[in-house]
N, C-alpha and C positions, 0 to 999 in steps of 0.2 A: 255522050251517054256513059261509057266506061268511065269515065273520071268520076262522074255521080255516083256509080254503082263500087268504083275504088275507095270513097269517099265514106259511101254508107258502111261499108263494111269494118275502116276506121273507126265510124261512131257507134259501131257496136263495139270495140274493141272498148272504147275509151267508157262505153257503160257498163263494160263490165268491169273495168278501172274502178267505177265512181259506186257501183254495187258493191264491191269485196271493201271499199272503204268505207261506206256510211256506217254512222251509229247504230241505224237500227234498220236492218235491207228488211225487205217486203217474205216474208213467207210463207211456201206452203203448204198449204194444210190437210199433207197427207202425208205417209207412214213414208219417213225418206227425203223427203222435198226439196229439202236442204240439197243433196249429193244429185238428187236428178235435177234439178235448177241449174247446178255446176257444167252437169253432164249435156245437157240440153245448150247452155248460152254455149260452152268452148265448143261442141259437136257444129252447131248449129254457125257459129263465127268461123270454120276450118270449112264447113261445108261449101259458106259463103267464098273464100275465096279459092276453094277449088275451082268455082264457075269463072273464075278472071284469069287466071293462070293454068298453063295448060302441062306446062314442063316441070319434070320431076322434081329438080332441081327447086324450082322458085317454092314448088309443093314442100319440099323437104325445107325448104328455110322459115315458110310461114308455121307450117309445125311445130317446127322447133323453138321460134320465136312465143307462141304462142305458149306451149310445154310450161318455158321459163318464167314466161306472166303469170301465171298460174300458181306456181309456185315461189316464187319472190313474193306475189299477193299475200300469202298462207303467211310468211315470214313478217312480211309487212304488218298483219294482222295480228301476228301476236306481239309484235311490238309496240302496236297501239295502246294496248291498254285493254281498249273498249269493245274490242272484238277479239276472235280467240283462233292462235294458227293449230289447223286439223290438216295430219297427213292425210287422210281420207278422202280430204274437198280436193288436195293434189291428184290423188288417184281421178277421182270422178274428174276434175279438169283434161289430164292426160287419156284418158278411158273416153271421153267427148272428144278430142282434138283427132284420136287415132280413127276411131266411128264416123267423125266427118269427115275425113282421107278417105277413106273405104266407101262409103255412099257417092264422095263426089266420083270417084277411079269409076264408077260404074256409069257417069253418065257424062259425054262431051260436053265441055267448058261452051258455055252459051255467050262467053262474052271474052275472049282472050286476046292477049296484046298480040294486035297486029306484027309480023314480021316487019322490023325495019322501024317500025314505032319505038323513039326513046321511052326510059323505064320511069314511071310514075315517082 
């Protein structure tokens, strides 16, 4: 079951990969959407794997890793052409990643690697 739930939390990664690139992502259509969309998928993907990992340590790397996505995206973005790199959507990425740290630190990891279990 953890490998699924390892798994899923990948394939949110890689949608948020596939959103920060498309032509024309989905938005909405309220005052801001844009940054709380941001705020919401990176919050919402750190959240997620607070609950698989339990130590600081793996917490502080998925963060970090995350941060950087986030921002190589923005860079990525304006290098396309088609889409346009916003310090802002960095902020709201990093401002979600830190808020999903914090929500997860409040409630025990529901699914964490077994002691003694090789690392995924």
């Amino acid at each position: 079951m953890r490998k699924v739930l390892v798994a899923a939390g990948w394939a949110w990664a890689a949608t948020i990969v596939w959103l920060s690139l498309m032509p024309e992502p989905p938005e909405l259509s309220i005052a801001h959407g844009d940054k709380l969309g941001h705020f919401a998928a990176y919050g919402l993907l750190m959240l997620w794997f607070t609950q698989l990992y339990a130590a600081r340590g793996s917490r502080l790397a998925y963060a970090a890793v995350f941060v950087a996505m986030g921002v190589t995206l923005e860079f990525v973005q304006g290098a396309l052409g088609y889409r346009s790199y916003d310090v802002f959507d960095m902020y709201a990425n990093t401002i979600g990643v830190v808020l999903g740290w914090a929500l997860g630190a409040l409630f025990r990891p529901r699914f964490p690697r077994p002691a003694g279990q090789p690392r995924l």
